[in-house]
NUDO-529093 format. One record per residue: x, y, z of N, C-alpha, C, CB in turn. Coordinates in steps of 0.05 Angstrom, whole numbers, plus 5000, padded with zeros to 4 digits. Glycine has a CB too. Example, Ala and Ser with C-alpha at 12.3 -4.5 7.8 and 13.67 -1.06 7.14 Angstrom:
BEGIN
+------+------+------+-------+-------+-------+------+------+------+-------+-------+-------+
| n.xx | n.yy | n.zz | ca.xx | ca.yy | ca.zz | c.xx | c.yy | c.zz | cb.xx | cb.yy | cb.zz |
+------+------+------+-------+-------+-------+------+------+------+-------+-------+-------+
| 5264 | 4886 | 5156 |  5246 |  4910 |  5156 | 5264 | 4934 | 5156 |  5226 |  4911 |  5181 |
| 5257 | 4955 | 5142 |  5273 |  4979 |  5143 | 5258 | 5001 | 5157 |  5282 |  4988 |  5114 |
+------+------+------+-------+-------+-------+------+------+------+-------+-------+-------+
This chain:
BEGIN
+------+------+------+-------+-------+-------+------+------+------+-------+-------+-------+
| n.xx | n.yy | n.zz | ca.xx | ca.yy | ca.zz | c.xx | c.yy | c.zz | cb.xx | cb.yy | cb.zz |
+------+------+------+-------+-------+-------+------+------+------+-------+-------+-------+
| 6907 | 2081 | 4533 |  6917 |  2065 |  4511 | 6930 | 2040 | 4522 |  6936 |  2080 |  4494 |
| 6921 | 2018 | 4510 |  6938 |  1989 |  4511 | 6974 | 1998 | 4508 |  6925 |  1966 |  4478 |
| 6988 | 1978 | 4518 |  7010 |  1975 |  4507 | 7022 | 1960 | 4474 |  7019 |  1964 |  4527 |
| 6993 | 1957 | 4471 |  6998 |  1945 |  4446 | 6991 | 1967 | 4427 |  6982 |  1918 |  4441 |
| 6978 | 1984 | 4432 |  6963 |  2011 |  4416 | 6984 | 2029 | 4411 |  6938 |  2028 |  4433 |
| 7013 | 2028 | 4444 |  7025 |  2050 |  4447 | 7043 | 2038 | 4426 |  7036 |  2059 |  4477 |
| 7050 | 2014 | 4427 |  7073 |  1995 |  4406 | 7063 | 2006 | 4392 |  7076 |  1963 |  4400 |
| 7045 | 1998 | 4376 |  7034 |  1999 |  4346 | 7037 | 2029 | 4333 |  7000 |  1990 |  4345 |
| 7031 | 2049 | 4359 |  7037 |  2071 |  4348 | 7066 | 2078 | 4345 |  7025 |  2087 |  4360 |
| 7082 | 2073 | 4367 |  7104 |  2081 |  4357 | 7122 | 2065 | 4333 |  7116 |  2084 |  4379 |
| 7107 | 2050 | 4325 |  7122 |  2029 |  4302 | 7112 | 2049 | 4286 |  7113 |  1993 |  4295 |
| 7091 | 2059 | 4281 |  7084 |  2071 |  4262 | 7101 | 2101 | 4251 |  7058 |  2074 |  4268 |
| 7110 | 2122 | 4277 |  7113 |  2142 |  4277 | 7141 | 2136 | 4264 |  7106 |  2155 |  4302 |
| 7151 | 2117 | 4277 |  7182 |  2103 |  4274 | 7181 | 2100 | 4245 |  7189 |  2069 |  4292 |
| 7166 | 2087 | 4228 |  7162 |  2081 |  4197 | 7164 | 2105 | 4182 |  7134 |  2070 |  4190 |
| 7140 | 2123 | 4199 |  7143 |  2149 |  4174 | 7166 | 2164 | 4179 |  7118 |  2172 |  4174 |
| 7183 | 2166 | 4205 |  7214 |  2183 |  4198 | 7226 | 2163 | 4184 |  7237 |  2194 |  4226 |
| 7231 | 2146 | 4185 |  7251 |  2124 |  4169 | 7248 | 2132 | 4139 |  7241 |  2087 |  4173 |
| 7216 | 2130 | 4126 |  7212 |  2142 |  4099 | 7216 | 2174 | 4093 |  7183 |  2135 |  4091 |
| 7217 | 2178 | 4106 |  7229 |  2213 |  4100 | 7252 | 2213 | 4105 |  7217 |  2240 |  4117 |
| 7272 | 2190 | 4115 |  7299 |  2194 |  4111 | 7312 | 2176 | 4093 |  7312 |  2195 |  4134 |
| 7293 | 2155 | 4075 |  7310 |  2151 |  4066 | 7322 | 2161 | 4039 |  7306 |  2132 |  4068 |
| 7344 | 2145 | 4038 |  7366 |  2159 |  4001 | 7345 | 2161 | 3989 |  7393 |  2135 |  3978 |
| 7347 | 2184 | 3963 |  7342 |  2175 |  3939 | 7347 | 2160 | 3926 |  7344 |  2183 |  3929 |
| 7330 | 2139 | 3906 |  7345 |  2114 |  3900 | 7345 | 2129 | 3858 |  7320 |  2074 |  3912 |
| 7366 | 2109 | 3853 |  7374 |  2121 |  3829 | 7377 | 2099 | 3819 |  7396 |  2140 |  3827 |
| 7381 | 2100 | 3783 |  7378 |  2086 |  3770 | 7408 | 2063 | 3761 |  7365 |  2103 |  3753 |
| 7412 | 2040 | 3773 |  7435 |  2029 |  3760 | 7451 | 2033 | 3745 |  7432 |  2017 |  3753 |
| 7472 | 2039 | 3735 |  7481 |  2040 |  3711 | 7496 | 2012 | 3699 |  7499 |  2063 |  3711 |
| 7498 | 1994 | 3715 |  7496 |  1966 |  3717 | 7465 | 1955 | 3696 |  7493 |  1959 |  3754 |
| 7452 | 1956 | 3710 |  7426 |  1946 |  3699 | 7420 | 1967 | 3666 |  7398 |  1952 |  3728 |
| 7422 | 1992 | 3660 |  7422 |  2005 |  3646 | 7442 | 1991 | 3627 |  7425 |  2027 |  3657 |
| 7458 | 1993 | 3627 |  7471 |  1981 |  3607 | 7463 | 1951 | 3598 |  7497 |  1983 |  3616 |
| 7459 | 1933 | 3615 |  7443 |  1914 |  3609 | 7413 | 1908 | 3585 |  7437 |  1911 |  3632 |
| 7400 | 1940 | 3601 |  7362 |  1944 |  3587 | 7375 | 1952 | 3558 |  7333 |  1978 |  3604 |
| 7392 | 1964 | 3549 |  7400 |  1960 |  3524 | 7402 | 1941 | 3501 |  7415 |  1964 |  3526 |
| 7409 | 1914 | 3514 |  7414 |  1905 |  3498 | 7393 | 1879 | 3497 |  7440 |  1904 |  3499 |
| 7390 | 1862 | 3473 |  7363 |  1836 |  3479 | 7382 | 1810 | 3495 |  7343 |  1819 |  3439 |
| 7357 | 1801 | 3498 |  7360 |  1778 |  3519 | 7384 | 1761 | 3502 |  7329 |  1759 |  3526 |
| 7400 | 1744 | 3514 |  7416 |  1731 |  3494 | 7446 | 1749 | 3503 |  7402 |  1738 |  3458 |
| 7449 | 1762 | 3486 |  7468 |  1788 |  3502 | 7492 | 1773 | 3519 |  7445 |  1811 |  3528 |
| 7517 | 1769 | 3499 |  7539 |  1761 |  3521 | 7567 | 1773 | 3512 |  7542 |  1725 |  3525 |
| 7580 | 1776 | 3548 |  7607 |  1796 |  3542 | 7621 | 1770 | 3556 |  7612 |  1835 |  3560 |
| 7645 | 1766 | 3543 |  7671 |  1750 |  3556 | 7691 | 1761 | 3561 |  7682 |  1731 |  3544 |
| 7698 | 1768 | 3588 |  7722 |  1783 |  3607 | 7755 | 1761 | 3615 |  7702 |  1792 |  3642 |
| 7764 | 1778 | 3600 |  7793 |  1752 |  3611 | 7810 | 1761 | 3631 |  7817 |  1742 |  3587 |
| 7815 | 1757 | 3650 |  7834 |  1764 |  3670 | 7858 | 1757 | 3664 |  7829 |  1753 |  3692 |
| 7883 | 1771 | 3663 |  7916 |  1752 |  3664 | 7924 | 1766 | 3700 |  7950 |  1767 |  3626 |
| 7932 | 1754 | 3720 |  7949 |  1768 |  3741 | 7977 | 1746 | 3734 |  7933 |  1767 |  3777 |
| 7994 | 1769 | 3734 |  8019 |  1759 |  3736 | 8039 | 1771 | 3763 |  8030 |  1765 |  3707 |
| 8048 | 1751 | 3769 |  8067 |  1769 |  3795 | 8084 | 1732 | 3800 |  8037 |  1788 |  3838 |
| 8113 | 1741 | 3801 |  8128 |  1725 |  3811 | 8138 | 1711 | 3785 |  8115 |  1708 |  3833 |
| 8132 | 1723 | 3765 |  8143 |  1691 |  3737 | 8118 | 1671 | 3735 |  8177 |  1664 |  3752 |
| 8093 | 1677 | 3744 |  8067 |  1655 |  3754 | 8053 | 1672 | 3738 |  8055 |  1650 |  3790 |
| 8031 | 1653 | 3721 |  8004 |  1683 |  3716 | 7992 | 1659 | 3712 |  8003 |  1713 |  3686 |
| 7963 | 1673 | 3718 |  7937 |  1659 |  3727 | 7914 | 1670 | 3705 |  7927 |  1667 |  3762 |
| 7896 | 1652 | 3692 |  7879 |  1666 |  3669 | 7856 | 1650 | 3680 |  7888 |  1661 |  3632 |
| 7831 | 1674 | 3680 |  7809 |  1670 |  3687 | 7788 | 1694 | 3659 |  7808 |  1676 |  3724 |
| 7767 | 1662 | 3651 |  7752 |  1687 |  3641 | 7724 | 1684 | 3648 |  7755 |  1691 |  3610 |
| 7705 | 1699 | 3650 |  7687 |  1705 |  3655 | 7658 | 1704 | 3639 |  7694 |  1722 |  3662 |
| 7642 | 1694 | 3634 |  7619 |  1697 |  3611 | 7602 | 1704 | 3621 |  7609 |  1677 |  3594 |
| 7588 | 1728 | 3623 |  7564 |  1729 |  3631 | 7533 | 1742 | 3605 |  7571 |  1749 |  3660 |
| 7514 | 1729 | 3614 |  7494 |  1729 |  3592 | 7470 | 1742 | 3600 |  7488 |  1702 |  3583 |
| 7458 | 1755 | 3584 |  7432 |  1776 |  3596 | 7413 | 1746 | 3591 |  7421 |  1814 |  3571 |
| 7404 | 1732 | 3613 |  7382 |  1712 |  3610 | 7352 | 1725 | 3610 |  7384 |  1692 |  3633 |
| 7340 | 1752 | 3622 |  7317 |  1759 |  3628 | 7316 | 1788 | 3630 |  7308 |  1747 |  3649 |
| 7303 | 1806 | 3631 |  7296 |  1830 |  3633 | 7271 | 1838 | 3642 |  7300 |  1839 |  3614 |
| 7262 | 1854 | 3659 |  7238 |  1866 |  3666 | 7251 | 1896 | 3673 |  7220 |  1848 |  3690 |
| 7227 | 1911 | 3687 |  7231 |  1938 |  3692 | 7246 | 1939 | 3711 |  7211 |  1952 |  3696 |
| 7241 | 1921 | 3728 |  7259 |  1923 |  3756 | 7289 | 1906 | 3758 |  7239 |  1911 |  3781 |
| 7295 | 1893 | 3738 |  7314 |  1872 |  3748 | 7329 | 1864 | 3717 |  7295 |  1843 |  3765 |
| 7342 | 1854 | 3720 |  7365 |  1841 |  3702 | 7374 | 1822 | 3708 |  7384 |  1851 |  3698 |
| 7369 | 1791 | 3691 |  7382 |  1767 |  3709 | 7405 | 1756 | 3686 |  7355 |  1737 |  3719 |
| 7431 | 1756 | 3699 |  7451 |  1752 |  3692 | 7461 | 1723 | 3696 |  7462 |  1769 |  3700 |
| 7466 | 1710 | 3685 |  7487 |  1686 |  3693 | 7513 | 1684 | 3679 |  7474 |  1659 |  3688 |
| 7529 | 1678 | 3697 |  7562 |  1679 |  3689 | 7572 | 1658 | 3702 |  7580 |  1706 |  3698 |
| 7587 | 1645 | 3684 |  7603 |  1621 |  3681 | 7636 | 1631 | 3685 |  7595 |  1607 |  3647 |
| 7652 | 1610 | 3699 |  7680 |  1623 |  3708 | 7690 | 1602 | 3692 |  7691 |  1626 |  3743 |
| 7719 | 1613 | 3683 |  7733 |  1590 |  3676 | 7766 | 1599 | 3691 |  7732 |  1585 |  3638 |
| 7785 | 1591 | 3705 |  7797 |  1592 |  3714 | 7825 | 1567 | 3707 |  7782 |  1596 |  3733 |
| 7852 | 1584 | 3708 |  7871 |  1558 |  3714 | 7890 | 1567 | 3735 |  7889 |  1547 |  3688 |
| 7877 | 1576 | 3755 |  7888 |  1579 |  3778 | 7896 | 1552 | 3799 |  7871 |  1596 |  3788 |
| 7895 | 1531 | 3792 |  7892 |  1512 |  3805 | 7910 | 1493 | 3803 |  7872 |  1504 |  3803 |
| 7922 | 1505 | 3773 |  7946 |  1489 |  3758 | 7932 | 1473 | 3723 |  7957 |  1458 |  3786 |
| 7902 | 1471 | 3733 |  7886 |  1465 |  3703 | 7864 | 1477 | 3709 |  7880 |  1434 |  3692 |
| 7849 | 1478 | 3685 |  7832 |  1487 |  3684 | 7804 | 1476 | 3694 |  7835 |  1493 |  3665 |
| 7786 | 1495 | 3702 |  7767 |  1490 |  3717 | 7742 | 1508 | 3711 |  7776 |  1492 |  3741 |
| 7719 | 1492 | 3705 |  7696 |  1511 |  3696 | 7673 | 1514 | 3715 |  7684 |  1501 |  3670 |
| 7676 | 1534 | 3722 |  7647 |  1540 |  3754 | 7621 | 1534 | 3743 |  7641 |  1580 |  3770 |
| 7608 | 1524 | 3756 |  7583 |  1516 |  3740 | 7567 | 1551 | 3745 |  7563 |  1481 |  3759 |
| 7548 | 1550 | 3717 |  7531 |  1574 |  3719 | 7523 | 1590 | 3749 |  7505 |  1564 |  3706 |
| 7526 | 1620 | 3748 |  7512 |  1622 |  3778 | 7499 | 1645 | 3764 |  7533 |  1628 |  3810 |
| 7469 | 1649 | 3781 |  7456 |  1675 |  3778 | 7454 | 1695 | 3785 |  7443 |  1677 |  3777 |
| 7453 | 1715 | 3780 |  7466 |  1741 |  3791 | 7436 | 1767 | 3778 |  7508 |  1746 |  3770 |
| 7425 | 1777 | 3800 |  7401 |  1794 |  3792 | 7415 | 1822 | 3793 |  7373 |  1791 |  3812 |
| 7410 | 1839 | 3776 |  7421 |  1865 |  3791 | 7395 | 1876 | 3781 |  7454 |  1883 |  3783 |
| 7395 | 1892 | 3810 |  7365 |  1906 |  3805 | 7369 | 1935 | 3796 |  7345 |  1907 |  3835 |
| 7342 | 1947 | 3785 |  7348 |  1975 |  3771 | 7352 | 2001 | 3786 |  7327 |  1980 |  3753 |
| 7346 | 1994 | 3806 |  7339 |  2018 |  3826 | 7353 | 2019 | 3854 |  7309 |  2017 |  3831 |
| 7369 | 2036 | 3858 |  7388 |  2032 |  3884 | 7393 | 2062 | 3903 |  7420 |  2020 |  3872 |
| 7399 | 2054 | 3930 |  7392 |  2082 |  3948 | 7414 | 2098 | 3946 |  7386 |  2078 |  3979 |
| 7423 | 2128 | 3933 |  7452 |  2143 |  3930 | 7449 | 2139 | 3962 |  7455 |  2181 |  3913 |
| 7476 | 2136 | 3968 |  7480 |  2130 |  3993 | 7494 | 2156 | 4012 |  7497 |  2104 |  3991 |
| 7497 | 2167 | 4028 |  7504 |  2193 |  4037 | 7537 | 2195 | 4027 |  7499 |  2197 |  4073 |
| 7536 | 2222 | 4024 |  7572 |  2224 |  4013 | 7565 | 2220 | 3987 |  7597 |  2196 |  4025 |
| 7548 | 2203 | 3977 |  7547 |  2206 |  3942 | 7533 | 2220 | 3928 |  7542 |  2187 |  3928 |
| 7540 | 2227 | 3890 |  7527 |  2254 |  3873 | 7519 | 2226 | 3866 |  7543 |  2283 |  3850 |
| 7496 | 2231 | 3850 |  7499 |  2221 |  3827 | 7522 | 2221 | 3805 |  7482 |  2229 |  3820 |
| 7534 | 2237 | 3795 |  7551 |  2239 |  3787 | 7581 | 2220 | 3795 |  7550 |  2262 |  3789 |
| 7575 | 2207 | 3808 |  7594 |  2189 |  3827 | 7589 | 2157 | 3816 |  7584 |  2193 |  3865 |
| 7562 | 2160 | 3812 |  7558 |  2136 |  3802 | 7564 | 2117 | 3777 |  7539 |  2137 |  3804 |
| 7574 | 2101 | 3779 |  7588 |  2080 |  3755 | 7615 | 2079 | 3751 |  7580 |  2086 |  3729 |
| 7627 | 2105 | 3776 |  7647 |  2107 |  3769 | 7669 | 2090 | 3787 |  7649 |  2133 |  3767 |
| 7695 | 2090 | 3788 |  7711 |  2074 |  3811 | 7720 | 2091 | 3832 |  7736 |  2059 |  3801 |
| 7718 | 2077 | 3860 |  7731 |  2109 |  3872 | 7757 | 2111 | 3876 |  7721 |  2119 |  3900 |
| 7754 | 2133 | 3888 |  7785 |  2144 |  3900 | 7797 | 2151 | 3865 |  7809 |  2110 |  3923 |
| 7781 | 2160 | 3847 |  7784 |  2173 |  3828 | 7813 | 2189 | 3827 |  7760 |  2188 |  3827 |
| 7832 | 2197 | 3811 |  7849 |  2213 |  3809 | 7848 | 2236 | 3789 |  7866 |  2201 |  3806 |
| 7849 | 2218 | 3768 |  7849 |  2224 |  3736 | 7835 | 2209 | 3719 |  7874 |  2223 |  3724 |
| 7822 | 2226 | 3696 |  7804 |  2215 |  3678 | 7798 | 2231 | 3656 |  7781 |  2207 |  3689 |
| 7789 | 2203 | 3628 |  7797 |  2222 |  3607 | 7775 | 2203 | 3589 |  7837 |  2226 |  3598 |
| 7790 | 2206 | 3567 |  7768 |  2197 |  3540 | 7789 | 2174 | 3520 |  7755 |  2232 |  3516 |
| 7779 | 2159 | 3520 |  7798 |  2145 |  3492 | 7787 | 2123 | 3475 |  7825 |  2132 |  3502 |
| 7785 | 2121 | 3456 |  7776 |  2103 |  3436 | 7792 | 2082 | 3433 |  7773 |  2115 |  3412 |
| 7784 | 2051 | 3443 |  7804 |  2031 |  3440 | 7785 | 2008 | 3430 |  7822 |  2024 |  3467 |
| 7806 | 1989 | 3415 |  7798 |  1967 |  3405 | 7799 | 1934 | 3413 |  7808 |  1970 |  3387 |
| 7774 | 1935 | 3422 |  7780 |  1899 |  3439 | 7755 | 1885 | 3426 |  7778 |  1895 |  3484 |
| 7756 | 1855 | 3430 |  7738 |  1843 |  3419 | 7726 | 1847 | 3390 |  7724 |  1845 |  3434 |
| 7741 | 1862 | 3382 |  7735 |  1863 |  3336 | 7719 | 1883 | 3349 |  7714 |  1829 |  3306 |
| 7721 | 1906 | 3362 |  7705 |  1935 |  3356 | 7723 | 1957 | 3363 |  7676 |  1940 |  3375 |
| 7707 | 1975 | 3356 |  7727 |  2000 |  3376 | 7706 | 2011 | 3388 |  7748 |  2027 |  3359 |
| 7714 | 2018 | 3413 |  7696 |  2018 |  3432 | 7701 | 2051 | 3446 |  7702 |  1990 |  3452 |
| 7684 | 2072 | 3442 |  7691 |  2088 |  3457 | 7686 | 2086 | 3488 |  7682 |  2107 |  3448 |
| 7710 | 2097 | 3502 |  7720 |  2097 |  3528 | 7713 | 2125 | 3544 |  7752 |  2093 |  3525 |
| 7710 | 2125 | 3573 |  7722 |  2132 |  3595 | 7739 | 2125 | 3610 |  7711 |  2134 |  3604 |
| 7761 | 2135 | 3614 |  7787 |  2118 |  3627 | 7792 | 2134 | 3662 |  7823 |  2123 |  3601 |
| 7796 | 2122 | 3681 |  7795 |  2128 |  3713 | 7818 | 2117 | 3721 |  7770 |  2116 |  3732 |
| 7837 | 2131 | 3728 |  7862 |  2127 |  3747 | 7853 | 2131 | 3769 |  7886 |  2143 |  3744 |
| 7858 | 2109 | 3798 |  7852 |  2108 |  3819 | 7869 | 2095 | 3830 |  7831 |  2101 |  3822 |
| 7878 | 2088 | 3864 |  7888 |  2080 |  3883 | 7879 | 2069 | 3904 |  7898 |  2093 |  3889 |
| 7889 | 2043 | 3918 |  7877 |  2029 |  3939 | 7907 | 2025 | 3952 |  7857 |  2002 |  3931 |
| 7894 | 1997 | 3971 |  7914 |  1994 |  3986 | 7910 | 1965 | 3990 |  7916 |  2013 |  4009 |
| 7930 | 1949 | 3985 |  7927 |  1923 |  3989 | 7941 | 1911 | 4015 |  7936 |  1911 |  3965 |
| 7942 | 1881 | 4019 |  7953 |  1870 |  4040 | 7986 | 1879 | 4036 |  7946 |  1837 |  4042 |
| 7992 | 1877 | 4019 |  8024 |  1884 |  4006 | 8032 | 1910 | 4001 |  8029 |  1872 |  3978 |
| 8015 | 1932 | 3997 |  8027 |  1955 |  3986 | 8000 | 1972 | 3965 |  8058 |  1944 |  3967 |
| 8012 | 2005 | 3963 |  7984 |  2007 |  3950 | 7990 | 1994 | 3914 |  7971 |  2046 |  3952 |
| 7965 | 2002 | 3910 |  7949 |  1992 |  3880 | 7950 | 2022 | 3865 |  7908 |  1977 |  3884 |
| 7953 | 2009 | 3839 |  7946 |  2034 |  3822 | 7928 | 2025 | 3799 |  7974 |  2049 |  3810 |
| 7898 | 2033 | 3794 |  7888 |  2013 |  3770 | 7881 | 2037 | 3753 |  7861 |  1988 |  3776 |
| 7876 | 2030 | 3719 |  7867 |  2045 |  3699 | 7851 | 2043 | 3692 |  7874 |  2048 |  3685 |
| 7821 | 2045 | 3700 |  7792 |  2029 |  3680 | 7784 | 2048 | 3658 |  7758 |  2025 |  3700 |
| 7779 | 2032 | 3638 |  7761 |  2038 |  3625 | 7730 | 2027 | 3618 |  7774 |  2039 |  3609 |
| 7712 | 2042 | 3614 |  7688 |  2040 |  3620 | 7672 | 2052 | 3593 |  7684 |  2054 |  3646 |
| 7651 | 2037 | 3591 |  7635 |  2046 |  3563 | 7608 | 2041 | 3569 |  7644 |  2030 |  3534 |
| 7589 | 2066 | 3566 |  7557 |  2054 |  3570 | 7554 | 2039 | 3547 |  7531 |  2078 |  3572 |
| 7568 | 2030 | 3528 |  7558 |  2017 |  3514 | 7555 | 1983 | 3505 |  7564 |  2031 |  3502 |
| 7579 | 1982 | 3525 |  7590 |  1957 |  3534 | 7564 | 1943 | 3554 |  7621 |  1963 |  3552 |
| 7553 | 1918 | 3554 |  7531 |  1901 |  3578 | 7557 | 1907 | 3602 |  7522 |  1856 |  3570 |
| 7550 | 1908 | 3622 |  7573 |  1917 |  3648 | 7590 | 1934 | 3654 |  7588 |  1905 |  3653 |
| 7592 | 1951 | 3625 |  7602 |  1978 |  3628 | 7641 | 1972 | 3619 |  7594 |  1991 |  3667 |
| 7641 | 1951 | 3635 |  7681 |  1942 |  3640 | 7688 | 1935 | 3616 |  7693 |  1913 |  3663 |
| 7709 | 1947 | 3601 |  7724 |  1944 |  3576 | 7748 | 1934 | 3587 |  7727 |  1969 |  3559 |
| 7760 | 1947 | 3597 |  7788 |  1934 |  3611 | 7791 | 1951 | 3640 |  7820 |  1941 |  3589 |
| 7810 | 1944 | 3650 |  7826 |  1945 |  3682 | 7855 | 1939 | 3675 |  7814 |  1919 |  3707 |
| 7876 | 1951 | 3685 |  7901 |  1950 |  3691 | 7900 | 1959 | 3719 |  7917 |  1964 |  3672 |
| 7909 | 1932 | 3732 |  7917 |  1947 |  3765 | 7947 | 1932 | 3773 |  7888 |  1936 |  3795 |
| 7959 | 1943 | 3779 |  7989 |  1942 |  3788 | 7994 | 1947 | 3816 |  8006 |  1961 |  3773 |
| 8015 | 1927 | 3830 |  8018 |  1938 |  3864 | 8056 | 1926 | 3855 |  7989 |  1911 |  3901 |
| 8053 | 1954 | 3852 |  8096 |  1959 |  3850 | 8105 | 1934 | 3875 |  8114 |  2006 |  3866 |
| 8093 | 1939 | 3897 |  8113 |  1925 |  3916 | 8111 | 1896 | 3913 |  8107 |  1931 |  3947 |
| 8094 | 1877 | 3905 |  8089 |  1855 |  3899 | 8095 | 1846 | 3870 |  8066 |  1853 |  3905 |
| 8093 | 1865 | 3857 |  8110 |  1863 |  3828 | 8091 | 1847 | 3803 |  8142 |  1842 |  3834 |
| 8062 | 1858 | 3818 |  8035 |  1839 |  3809 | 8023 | 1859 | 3790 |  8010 |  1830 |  3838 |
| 8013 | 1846 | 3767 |  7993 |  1858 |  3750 | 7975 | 1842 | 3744 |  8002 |  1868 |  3726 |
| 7954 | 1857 | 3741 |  7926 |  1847 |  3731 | 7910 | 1862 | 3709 |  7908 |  1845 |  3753 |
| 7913 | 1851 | 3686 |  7895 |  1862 |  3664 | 7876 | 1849 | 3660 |  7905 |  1865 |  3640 |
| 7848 | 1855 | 3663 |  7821 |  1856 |  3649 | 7814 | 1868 | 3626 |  7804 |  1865 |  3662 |
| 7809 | 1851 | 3605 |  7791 |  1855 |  3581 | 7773 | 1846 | 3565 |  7799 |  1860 |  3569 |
| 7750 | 1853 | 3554 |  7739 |  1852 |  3541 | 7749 | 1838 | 3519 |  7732 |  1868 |  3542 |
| 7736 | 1807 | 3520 |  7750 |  1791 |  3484 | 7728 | 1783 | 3469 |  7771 |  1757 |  3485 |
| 7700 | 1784 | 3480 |  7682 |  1773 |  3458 | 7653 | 1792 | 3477 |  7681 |  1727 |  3453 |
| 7642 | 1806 | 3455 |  7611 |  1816 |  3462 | 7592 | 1806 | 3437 |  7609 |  1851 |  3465 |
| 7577 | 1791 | 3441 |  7557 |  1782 |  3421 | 7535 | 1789 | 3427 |  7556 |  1758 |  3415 |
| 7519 | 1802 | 3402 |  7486 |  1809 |  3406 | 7478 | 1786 | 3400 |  7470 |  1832 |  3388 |
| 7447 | 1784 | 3399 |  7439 |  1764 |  3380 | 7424 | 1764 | 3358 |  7430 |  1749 |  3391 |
| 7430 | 1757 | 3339 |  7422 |  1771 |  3306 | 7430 | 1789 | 3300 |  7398 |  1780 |  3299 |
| 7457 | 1802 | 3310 |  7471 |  1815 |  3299 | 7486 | 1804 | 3283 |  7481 |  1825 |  3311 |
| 7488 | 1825 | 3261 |  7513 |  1814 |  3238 | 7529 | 1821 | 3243 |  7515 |  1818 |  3212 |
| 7538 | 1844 | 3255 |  7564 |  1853 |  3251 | 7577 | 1842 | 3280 |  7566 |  1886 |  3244 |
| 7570 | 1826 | 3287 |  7589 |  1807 |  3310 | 7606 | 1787 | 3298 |  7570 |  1789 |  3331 |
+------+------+------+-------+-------+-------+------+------+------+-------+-------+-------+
């Protein structure tokens, strides 16, 4: 055999263990929540962080522009007054695809959710003129300052799943609430 025959083969042999090891890939729940709804489709997320007597408001728009089987193209617009005034990010696009590899260490069951999970529960809350049933996730991190403690709530029924976030870091004396203030279909009436 050539050295190019022996290459070629072992590229090959190399290919087929690689495909027998890789993840199972599973279905977004990102993009899923998206294939729900028609093109048009927009949620507006407002940020407040407050820490020091200072708070900073950012909100977020993002819009279902396209749909196919494999993909979801999103664009979201920032608006921010972190700067001292306000400031609008020009459009950026954002694909999230439908299909992704469970990665080792993960269930399915893991998925959509936040980690380092604690506690979690059920609750029905009202943002943006609906009431929105909830999943709510107490979790913990660790920041440059001290750890974090956040509360999400989450709805498949929501485009992005995120209804709100409360995350707090006691030692910095910082909060940050995320919520949900405007979801519009399109040709919906009851928006």
């Amino acid at each position: 055999m050539s050295r190019f025959q022996i290459s070629m083969s072992f590229l090959v042999i190399s290919l087929g263990a690689f495909n027998t090891a890789r993840a199972e890939e599973v279905e977004h729940p990102i993009y899923r929540s998206w294939a729900r709804h028609p093109i048009g489709t927009t949620i507006i997320l407002k940020s407040v962080t407050t820490s020091g007597g200072n708070t900073i408001e950012t909100t977020n728009k993002t819009t279902l522009v396209k749909l196919t089987d494999s993909t979801a193209v999103l664009e979201t617009t920032m608006t921010s007054d972190g700067t001292g005034k306000v400031v609008e990010s020009p459009p950026q696009t954002y694909i999230q695809r439908r299909m992704f590899p469970l990665f080792a260490g993960m269930t399915k069951d893991d998925i959509g959710k936040p980690p380092k999970t604690s506690k979690h529960g059920e609750e029905t809350i009202k943002l943006a003129g609906r009431e929105i049933k909830t999943q709510w996730f107490d979790s913990t991190g660790q920041t440059e300052v001290g750890k974090s403690l956040t509360r999400t709530w989450m709805s498949d029924d929501v485009p992005g799943k995120l209804v709100k976030a409360v995350t707090h870091v006691p030692t910095a004396k910082n909060t940050t609430t995320v919520e949900l203030i405007e979801f519009k279909i399109p040709n919906n009436k009851s928006d």
